[in-house]
N, C-alpha and C positions, 0 to 999 in steps of 0.2 A: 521764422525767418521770412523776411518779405523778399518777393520777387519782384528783380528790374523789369526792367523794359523788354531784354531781349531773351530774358529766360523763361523754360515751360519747365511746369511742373516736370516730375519726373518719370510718369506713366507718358505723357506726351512726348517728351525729349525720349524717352527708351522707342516708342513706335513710331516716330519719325527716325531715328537711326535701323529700325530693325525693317523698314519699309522704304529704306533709300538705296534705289537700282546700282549705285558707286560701290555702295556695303554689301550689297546683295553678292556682287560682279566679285568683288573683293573678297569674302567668304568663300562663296567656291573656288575663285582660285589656289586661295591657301588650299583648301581641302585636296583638289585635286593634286594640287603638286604634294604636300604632304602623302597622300594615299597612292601616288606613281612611284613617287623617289623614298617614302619611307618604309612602307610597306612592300608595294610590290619588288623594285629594284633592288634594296639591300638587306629587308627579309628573304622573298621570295627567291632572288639570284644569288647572292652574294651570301649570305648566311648556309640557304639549303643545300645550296648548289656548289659552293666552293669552302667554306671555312667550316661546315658539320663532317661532310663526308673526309677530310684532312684530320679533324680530331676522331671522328670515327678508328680512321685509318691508326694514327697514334695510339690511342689508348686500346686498339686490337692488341698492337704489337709488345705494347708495355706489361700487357695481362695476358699474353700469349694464347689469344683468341681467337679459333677457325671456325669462319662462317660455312656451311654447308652449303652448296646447290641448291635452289628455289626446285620445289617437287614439279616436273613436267607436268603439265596438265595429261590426263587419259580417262577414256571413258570406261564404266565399272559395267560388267557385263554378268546379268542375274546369274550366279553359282560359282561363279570365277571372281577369284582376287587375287591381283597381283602381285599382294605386300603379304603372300603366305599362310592367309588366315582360313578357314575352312568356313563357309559361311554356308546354312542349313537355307533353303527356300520352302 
C-alpha cells in the first residue's frame, strides 16, 4: 500500500499521537476522573460504605447471624491471663 501525501507510516502516526500534549491532557483526564468517580466514589463510598454493610445486615438476619463484640484491646501481664488459662513462666 502506497502512502499519500499526508500519511506517516504507522510507528510515526502512533508516536506523534502518543507525544501530543492535547492526548497526553486528555489521557489523564479520563484516568483521573475514571479513578475519582469509578473507583474511589462508588467502590470506595457507595459500595463499602452503604450497599455491603445493608446486605451484610440482610443476610445476618436471613441466616440468623450474631456478630460478637470486637475483643477490647488489654495488656497480658507475665503469669496472669485473663481468658482463664494457667500459663507456667
Amino acid at each position: 500500500m502506497a502512502l499519500t501525501n499526508g500519511d506517516l507510516p504507522l510507528n510515526e502516526d502512533a508516536w506523534s499521537i502518543f507525544t501530543n500534549p492535547a492526548h497526553i491532557i486528555a489521557e489523564l483526564g479520563w484516568t483521573i476522573i475514571q479513578d475519582v468517580i469509578l473507583v474511589w466514589l462508588l467502590y470506595g463510598t457507595l459500595w463499602k460504605k452503604v450497599i455491603l454493610p445493608k446486605l451484610h445486615e440482610k443476610f445476618d438476619k436471613e441466616h440468623k447471624i450474631t456478630h460478637h463484640e470486637p475483643a477490647k484491646p488489654h495488656i497480658h501481664i507475665a503469669g496472669h491471663d485473663d481468658h482463664g488459662h494457667d500459663h507456667k513462666i
